[in-house]
Backbone as JSON Lines, residues from 0, in Angstrom:
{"i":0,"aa":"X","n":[-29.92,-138.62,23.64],"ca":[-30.13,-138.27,25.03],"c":[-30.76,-139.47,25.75]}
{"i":1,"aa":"X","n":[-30.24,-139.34,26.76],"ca":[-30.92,-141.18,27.72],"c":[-31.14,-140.44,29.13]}
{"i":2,"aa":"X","n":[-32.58,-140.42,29.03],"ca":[-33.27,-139.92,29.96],"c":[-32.9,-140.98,31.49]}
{"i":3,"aa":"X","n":[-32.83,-140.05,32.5],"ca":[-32.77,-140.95,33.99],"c":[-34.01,-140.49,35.08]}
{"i":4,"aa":"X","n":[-34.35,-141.7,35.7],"ca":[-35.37,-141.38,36.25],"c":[-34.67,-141.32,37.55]}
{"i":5,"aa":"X","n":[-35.07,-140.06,38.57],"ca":[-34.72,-139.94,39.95],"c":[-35.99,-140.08,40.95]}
{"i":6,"aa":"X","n":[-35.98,-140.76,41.85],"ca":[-36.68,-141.38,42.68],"c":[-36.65,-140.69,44.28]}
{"i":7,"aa":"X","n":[-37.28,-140.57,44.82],"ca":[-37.67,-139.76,46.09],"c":[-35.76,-139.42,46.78]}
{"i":8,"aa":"X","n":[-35.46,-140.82,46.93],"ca":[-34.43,-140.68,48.14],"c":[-33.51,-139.32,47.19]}
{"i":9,"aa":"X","n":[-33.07,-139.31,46.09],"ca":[-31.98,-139.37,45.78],"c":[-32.33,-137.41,46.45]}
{"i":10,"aa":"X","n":[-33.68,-137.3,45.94],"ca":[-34.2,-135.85,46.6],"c":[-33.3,-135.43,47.53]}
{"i":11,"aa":"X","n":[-34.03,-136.47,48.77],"ca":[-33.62,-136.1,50.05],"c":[-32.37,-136.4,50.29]}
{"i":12,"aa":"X","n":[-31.77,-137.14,50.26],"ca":[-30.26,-137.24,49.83],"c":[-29.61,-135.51,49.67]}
{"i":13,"aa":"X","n":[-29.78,-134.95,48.99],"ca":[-29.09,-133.89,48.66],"c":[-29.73,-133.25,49.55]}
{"i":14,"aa":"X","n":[-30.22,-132.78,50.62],"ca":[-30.64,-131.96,51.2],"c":[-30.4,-132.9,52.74]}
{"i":15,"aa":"X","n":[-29.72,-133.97,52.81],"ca":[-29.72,-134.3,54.16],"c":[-27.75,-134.54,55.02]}
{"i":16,"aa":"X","n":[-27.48,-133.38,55.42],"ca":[-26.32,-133.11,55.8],"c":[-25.43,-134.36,56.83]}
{"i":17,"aa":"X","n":[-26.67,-135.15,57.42],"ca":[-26.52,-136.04,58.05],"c":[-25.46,-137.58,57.8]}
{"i":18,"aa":"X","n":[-25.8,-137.21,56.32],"ca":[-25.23,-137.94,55.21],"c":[-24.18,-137.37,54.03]}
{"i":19,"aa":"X","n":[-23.41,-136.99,54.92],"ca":[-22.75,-135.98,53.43],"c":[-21.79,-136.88,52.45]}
{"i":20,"aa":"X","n":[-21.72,-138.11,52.33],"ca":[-21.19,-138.24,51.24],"c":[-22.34,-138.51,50.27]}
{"i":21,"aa":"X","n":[-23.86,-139.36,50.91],"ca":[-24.77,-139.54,49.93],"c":[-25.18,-138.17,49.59]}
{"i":22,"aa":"X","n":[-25.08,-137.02,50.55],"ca":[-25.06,-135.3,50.24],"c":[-24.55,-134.84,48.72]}
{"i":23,"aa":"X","n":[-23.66,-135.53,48.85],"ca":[-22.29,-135.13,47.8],"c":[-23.22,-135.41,46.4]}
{"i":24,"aa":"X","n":[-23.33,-137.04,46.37],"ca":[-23.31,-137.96,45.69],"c":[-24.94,-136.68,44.97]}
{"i":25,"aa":"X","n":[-25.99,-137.34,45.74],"ca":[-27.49,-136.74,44.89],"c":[-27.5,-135.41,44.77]}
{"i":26,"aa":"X","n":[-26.42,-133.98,45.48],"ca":[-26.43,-133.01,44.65],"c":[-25.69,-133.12,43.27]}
{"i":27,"aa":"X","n":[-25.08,-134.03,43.1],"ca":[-24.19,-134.1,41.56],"c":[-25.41,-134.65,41.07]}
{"i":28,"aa":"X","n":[-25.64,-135.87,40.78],"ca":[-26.83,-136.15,40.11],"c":[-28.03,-135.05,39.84]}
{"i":29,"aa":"X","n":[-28.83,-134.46,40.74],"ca":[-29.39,-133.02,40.79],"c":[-28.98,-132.05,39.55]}
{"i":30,"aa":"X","n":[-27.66,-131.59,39.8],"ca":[-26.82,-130.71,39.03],"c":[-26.83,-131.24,37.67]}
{"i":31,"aa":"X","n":[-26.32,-132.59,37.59],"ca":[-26.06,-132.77,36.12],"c":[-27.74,-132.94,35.27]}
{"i":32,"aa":"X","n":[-28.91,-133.82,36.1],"ca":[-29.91,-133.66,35.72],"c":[-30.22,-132.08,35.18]}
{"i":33,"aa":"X","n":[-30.07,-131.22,35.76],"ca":[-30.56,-129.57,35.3],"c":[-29.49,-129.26,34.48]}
{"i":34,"aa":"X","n":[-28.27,-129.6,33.75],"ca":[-27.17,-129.68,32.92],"c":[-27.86,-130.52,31.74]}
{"i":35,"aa":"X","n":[-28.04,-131.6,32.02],"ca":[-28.31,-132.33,30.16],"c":[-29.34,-132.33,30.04]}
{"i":36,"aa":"X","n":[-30.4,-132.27,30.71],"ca":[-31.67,-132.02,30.95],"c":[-32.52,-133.38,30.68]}
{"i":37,"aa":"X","n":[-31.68,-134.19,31.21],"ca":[-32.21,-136.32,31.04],"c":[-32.89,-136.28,32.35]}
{"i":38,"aa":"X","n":[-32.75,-135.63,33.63],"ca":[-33.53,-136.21,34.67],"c":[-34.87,-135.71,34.42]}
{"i":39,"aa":"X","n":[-35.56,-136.99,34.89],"ca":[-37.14,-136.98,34.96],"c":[-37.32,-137.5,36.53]}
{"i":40,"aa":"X","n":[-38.57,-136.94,36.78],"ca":[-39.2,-136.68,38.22],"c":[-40.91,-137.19,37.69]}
{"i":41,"aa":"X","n":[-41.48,-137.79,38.97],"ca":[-42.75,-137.49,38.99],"c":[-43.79,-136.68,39.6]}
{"i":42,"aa":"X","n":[-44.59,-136.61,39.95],"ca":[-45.89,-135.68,40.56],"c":[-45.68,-136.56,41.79]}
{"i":43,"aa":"X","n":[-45.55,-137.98,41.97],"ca":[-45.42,-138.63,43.21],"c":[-43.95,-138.43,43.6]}
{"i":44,"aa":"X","n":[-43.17,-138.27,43.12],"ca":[-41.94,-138.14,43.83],"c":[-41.73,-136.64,44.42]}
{"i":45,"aa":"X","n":[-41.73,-136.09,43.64],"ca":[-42.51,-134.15,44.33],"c":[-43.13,-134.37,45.63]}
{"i":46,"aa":"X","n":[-44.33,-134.99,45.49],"ca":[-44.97,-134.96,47.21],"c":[-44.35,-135.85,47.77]}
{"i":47,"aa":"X","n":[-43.32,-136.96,47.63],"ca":[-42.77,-137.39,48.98],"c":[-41.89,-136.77,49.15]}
{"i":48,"aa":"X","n":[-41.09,-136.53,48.19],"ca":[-40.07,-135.28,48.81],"c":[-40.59,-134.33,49.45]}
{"i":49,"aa":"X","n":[-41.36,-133.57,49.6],"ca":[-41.56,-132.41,50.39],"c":[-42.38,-133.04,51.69]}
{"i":50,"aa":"X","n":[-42.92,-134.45,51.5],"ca":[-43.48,-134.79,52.97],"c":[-41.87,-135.19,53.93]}
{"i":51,"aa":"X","n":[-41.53,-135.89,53.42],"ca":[-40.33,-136.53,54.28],"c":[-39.12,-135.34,54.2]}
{"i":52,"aa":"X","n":[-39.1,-134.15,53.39],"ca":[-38.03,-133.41,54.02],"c":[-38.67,-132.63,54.97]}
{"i":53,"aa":"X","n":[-40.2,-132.08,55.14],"ca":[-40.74,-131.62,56.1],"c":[-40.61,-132.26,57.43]}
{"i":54,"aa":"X","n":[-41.05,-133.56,57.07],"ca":[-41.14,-134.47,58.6],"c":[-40.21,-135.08,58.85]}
{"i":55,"aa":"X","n":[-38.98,-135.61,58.83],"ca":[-37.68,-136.0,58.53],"c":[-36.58,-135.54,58.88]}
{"i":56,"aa":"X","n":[-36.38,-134.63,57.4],"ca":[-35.51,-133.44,57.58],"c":[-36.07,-132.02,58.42]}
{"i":57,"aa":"X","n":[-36.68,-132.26,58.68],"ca":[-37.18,-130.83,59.36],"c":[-37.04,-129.66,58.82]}
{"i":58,"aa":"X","n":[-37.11,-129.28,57.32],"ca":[-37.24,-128.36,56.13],"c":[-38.22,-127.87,56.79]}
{"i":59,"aa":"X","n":[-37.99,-126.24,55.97],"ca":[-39.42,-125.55,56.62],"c":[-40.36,-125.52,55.07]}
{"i":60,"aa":"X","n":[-41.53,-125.68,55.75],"ca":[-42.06,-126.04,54.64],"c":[-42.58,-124.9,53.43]}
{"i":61,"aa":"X","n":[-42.12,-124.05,53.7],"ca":[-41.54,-123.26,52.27],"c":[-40.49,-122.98,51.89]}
{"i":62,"aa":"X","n":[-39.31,-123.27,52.54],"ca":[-37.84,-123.73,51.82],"c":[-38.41,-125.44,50.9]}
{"i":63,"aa":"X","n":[-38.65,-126.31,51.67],"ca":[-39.28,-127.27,50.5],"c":[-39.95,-127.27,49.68]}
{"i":64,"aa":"X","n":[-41.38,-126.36,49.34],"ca":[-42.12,-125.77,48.33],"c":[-41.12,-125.08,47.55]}
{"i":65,"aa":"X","n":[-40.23,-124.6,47.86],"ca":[-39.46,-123.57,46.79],"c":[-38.5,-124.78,46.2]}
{"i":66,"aa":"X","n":[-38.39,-126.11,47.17],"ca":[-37.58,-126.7,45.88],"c":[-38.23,-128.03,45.25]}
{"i":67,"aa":"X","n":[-39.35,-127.54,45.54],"ca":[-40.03,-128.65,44.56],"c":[-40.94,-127.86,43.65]}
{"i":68,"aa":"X","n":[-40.67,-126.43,43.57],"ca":[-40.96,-125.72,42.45],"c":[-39.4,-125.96,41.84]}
{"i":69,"aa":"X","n":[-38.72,-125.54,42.23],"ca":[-37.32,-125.57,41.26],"c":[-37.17,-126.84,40.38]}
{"i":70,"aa":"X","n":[-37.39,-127.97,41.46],"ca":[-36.9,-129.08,40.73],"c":[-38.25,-129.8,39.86]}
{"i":71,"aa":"X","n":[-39.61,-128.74,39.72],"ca":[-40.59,-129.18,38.98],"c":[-40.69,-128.54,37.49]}
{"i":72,"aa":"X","n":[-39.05,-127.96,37.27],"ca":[-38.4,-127.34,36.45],"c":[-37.74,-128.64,35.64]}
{"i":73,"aa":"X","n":[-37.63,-129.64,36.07],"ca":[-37.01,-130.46,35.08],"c":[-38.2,-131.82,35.01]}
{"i":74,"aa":"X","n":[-38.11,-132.63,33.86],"ca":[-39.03,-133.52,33.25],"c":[-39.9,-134.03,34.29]}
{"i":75,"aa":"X","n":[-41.58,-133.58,34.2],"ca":[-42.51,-134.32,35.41],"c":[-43.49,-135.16,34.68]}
{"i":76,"aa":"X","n":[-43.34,-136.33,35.57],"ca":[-44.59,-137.07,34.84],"c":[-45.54,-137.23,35.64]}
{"i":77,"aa":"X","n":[-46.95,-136.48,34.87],"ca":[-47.92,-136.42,35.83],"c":[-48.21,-138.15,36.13]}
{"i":78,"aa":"X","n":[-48.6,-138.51,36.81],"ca":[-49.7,-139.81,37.7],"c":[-51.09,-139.49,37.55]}
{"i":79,"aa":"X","n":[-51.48,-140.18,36.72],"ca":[-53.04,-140.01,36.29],"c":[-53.36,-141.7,36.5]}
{"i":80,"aa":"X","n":[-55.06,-141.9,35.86],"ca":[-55.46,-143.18,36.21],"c":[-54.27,-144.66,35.21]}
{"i":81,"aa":"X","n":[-54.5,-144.18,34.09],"ca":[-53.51,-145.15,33.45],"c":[-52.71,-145.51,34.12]}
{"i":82,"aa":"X","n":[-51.66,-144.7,34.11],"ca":[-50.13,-144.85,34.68],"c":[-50.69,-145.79,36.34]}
{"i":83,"aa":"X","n":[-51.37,-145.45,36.76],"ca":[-51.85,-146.1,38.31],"c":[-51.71,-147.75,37.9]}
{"i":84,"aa":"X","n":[-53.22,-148.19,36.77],"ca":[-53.05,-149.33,36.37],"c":[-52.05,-149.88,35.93]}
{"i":85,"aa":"X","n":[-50.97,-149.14,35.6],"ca":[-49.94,-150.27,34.96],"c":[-49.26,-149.98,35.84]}
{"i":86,"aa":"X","n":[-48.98,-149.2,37.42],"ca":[-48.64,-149.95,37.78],"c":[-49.01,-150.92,38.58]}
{"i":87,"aa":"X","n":[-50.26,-151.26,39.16],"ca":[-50.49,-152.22,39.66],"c":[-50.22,-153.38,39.37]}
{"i":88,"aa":"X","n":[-50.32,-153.69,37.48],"ca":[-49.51,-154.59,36.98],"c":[-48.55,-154.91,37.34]}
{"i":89,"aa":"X","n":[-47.72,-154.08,37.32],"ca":[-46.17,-154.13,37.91],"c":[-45.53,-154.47,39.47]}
{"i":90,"aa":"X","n":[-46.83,-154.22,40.16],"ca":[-47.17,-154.79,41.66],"c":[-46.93,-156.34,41.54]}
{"i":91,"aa":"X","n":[-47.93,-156.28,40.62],"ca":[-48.7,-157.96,40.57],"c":[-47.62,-158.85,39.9]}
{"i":92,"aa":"X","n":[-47.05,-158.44,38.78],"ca":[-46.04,-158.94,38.58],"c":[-45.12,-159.33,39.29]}
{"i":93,"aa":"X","n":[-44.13,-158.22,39.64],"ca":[-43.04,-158.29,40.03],"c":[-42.69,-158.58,41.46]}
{"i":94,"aa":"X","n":[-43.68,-158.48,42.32],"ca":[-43.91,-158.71,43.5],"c":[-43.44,-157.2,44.25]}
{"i":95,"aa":"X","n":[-44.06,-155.75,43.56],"ca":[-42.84,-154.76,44.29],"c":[-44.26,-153.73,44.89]}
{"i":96,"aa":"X","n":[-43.75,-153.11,45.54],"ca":[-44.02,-152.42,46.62],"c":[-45.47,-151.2,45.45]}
{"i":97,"aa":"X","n":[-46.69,-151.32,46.14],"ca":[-46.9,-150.09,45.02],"c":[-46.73,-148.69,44.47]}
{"i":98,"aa":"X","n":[-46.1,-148.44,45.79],"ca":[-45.19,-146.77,45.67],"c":[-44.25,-147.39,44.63]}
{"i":99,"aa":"X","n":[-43.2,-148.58,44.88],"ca":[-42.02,-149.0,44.12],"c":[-42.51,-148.81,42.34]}
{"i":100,"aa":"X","n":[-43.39,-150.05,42.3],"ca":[-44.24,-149.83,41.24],"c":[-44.18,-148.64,40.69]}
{"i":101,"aa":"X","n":[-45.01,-147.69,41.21],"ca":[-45.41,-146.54,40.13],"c":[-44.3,-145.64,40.03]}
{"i":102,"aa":"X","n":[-43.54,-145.87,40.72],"ca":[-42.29,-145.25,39.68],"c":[-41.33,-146.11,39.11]}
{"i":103,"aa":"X","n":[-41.76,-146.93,39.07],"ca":[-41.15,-147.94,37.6],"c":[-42.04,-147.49,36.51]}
{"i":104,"aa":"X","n":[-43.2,-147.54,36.67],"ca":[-44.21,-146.72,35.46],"c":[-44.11,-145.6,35.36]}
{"i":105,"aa":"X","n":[-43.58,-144.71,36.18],"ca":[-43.52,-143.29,35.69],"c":[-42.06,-143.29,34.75]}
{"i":106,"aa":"X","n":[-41.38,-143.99,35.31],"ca":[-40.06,-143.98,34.19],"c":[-40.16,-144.65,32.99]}
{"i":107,"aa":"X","n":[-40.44,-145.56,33.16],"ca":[-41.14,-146.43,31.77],"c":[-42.14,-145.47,30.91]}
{"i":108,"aa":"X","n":[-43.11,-145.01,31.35],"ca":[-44.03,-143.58,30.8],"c":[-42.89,-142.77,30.44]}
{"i":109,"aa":"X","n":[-42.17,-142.25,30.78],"ca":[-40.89,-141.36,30.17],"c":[-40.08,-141.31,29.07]}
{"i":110,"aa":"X","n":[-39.81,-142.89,29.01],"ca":[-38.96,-143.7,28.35],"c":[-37.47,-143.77,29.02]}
{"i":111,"aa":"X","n":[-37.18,-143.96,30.46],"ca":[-35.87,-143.95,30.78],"c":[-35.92,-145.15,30.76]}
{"i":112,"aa":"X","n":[-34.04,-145.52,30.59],"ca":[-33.66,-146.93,30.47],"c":[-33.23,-147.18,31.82]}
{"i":113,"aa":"X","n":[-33.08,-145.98,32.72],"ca":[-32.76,-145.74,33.87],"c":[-33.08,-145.5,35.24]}
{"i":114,"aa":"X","n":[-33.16,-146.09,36.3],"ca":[-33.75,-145.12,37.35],"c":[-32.74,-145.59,38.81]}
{"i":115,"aa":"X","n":[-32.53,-144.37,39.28],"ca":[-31.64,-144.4,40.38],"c":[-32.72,-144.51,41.8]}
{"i":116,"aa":"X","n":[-31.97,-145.3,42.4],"ca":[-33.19,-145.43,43.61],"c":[-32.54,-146.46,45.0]}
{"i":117,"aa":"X","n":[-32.58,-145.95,45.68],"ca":[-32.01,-146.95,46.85],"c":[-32.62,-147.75,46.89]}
{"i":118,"aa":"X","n":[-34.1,-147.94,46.97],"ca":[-35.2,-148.55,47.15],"c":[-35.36,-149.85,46.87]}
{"i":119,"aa":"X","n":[-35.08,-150.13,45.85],"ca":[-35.23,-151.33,44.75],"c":[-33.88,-151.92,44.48]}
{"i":120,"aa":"X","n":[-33.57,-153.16,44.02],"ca":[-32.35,-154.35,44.02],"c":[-31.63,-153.78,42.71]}
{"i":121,"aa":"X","n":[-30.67,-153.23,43.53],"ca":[-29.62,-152.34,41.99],"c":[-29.05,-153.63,41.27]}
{"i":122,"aa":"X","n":[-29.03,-153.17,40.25],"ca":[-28.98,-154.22,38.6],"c":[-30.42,-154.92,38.82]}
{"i":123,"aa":"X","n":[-30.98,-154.93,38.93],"ca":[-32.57,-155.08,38.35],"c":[-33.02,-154.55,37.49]}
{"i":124,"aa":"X","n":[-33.25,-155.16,36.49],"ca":[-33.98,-154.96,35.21],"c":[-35.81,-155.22,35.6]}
{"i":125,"aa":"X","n":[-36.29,-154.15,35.35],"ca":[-38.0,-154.02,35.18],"c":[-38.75,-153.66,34.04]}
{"i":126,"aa":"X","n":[-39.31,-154.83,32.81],"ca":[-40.25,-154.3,31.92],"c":[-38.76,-153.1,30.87]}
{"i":127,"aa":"X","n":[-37.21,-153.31,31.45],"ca":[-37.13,-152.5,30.56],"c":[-35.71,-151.23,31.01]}
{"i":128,"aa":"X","n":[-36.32,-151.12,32.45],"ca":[-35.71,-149.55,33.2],"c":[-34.76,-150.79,33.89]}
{"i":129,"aa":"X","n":[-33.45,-150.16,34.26],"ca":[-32.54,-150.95,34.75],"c":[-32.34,-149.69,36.09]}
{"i":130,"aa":"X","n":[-32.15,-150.78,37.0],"ca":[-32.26,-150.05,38.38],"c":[-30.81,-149.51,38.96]}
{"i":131,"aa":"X","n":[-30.6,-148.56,39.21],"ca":[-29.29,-148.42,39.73],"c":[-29.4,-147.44,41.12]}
{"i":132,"aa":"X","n":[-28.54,-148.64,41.75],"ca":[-28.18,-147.8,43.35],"c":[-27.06,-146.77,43.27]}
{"i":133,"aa":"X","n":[-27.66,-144.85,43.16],"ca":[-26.26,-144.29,42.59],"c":[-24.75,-144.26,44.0]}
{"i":134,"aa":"X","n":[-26.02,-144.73,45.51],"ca":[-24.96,-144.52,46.85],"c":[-24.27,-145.8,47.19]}
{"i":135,"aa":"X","n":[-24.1,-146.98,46.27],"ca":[-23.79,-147.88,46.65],"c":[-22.01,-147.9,46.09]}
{"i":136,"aa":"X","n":[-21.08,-148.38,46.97],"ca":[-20.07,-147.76,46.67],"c":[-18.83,-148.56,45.42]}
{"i":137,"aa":"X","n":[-18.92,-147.94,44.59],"ca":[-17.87,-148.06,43.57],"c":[-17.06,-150.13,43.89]}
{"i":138,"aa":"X","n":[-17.14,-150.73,43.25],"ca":[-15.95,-152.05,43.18],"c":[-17.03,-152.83,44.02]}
């Protein structure tokens, strides 16, 4: 099993109609994550999802509580002090953002070889996790 790490957007992605092919795209990912049971989430990706589909998407904010209980149904990695420090490392290193950071450490804490994320320079290799843009288009 080869765990994948999903990252805030891919959240909101599936819940933003505005966008329906990236719509398309992060409810499949979603789906198959709760199918093989490889997607991993963090405790920080949970609260930005429900801040930015509240303020954003204009979710009501217990249709978003109900799906960040659902989706706190598949692999969470809490964010405690450790995980913080390494990633600051990973700040300092890599030159990346410290939100960016700590979910490179929360996936790395996981053990994914993977993490999908608009965010970050797809085919980037970090410490390990190879970055992949899943809305970037095919060829």
């Amino acid at each position: 099993m080869s765990r994948v790490f999903l990252d805030t957007n891919v959240l909101i992605y599936a819940d933003d109609a505005d966008s329906p092919q990236k719509q398309r795209i992060a409810q499949e990912i979603i789906r198959r994550g709760f199918t093989t049971g490889e997607a991993v989430l963090s405790t920080q990706v949970l609260q930005e999802y429900f801040v930015v589909a509240t303020r954003k998407l204009k979710v009501p904010a217990e249709a978003a509580q109900k799906k960040v209980e659902l989706l706190s149904r598949l692999q969470v990695v809490n964010v405690g002090v450790q995980t913080i420090l390494e990633a600051i490392k990973l700040h300092r290193l890599y030159s990346l953002s410290f939100w960016d950071a700590l979910v490179v450490q929360c996936a790395r804490a996981a053990g994914c070889l993977s993490l999908l994320s608009e965010d970050l320079q797809d085919g980037q290799s970090i410490e390990g996790v190879l970055v992949s843009n899943p809305f970037v288009p095919a060829g």
